[in-house]
N, C-alpha and C positions, 0 to 999 in steps of 0.2 A: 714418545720422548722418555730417556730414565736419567736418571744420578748417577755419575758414576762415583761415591767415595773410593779416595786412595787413604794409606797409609804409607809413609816411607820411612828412611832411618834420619831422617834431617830434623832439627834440633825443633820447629815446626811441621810434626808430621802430618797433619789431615788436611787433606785439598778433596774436594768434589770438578765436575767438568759436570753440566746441562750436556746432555747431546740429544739428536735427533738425525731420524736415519744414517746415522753413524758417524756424523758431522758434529764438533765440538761448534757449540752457539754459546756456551760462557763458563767463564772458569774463574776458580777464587782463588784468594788467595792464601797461604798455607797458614792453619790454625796449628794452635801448640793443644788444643783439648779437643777430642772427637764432640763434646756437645758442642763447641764454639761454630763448630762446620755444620753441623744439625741444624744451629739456630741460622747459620749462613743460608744453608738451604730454605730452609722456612721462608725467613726473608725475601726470598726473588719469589717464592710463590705468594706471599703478601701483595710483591708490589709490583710484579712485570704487567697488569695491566692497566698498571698508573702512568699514563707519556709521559707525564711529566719528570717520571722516576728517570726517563732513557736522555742519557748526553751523547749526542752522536760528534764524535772525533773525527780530524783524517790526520794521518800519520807523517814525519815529514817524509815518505818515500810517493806518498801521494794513495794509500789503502785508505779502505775507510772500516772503520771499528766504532765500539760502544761502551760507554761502562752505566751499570743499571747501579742507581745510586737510594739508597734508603731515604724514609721521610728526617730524617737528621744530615741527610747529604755525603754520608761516608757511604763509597764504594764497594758496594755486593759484590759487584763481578765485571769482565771486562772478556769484548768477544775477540774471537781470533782475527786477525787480518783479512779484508773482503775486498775482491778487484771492483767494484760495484757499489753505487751505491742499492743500486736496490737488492742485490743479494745481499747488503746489510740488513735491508727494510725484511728482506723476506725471514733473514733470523728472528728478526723483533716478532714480525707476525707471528711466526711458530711457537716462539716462546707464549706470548700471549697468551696463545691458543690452548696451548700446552704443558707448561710448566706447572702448574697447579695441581693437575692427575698425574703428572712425572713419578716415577717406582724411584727408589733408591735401590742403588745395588753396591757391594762393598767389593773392591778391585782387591 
């Protein structure tokens, strides 16, 4: 699993994506300061193996997604759309598993 940090020209430039084997599992949302996105990342390695942290959603097209929410209950991240529920479950699991050793890489 790595970090991808982006930068862009948008008035909030710094967004990260989680991925694993090439597959985005959670994405933030856009900071106005490259530390704001640091501590975002920190954050989901704190707490992705807290369930309690995961609010499992379904979307109204009938998807199903997540957003992993901090011990204050604001919003770390939120996954891509999943035909599945357990190809949801199996993101959580990855994360779990994984987010904590996650590389950051700067895009």
């Amino acid at each position: 699993m790595k970090v991808v940090m982006k930068k862009s020209d948008a008035k909030e430039p710094f967004s990260w994506t989680f991925q694993d084997d090439g597959k985005s599992i959670l994405r933030s949302e856009n900071y106005k300061e490259k530390r704001s996105a640091v501590n975002g990342i920190e954050s989901v390695k704190k707490n992705c193996d807290n369930d309690a942290r995961y609010e499992l959603k379904t979307s109204s097209n009938g998807k199903f997604f997540f957003n992993l929410k901090a011990a204050n209950g604001q919003i770390i991240g939120t996954s891509p759309m999943f035909a599945s529920d357990a190809e949801r479950r199996a993101a959580i699991d990855a994360l779990k598993a994984k987010a904590a050793s996650a590389t950051v890489e700067e895009a």
